[in-house]
C-alpha positions, 0 to 999 in steps of 0.5 A: 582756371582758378590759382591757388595762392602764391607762397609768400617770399622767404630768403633763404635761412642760414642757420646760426649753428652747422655742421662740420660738413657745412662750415667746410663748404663754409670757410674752405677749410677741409672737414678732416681738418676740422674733426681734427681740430675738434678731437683736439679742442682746438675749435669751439663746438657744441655737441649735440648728439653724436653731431658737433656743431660749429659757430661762425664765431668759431672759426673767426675765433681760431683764424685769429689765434693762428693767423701770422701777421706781417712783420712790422717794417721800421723804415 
């Protein structure tokens, strides 16, 4: 029996830009939560035809505008 050539490895892709649906998978963060920060622009996106597409980039972005520090400890 004659085989057919075997395709070549490929790892799997991660695209640079995704959905709210896939950044929720993403980052935990809910995808209401997300539309929410973007109706109010509080996240970069870009929109791209009726989709808005994030950037990794972007929730690192916002987690450090809102993140709470610890307190500094004067010992």
């Amino acid at each position: 029996m004659a085989r057919g050539k075997q395709p070549a490895y490929e790892p799997d892709i991660i695209p640079m830009l995704k959905t709210v649906e896939q950044m929720s998978k993403y980052s935990g963060i809910g995808i209401n939560k997300l539309r929410d920060m973007i109706s109010h622009h509080e996240i970069e996106f870009i929109q791209n035809g009726n989709r808005c597409l994030l950037a990794d980039q972007a929730i690192w972005d916002w987690y450090g505008r809102n993140c709470i520090r610890p307190a500094q400890c004067n010992v």
